[in-house]
Residue, then its C-alpha position, 0 to 999 in steps of 0.5 A: x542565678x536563675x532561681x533567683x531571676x524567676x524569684x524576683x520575676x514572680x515577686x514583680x507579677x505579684x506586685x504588680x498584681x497588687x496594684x493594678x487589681x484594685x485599680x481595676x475594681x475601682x474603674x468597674x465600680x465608677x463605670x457602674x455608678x455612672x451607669x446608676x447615675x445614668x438610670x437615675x436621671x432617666x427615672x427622675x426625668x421620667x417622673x418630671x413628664x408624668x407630673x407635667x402630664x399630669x398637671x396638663x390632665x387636671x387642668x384641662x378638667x378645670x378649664x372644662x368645669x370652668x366652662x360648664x359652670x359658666x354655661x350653668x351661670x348664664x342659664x340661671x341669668x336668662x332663668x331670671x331674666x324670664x322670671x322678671x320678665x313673667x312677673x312684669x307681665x302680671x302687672 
């Protein structure tokens, strides 16, 4: 009978066995795809502030182009309004 007792003793280990080492390779394989998942947002989070980084940098160059060209066009207004102004001289 003790033979028979150990028999089934290593026949439930190894039923048991069986079904909970899939289950824990199923628990580690979630735990490292939430952890990708985790990485995956932080990069994703990350690439959102470079753009927007970005963004700011290229439109602070527009606003300072913006400004030179209008300083450029008011030059070029009080240039021709000295040049009307020569030219109501000569008459």
């Amino acid at each position: 009978m003790s033979a028979l007792a150990i028999i089934l003793i290593v026949i439930a280990v190894v039923v048991l066995l069986l079904i909970a080492l899939p289950a824990l390779r199923r628990t580690r394989e979630r735990r490292q795809q939430a952890q990708l998942q985790t990485a995956a947002k932080r990069d994703d989070a990350s690439h959102h502030r470079e753009e927007a980084e970005r963004s700011r940098t290229e439109a602070a160059v527009a606003a300072e182009r913006a400004r030179r060209q209008a300083t450029e066009a008011e030059l070029h207004e009080e240039r021709a309004a000295h040049r009307e102004a020569e030219v109501a001289d000569e008459r």
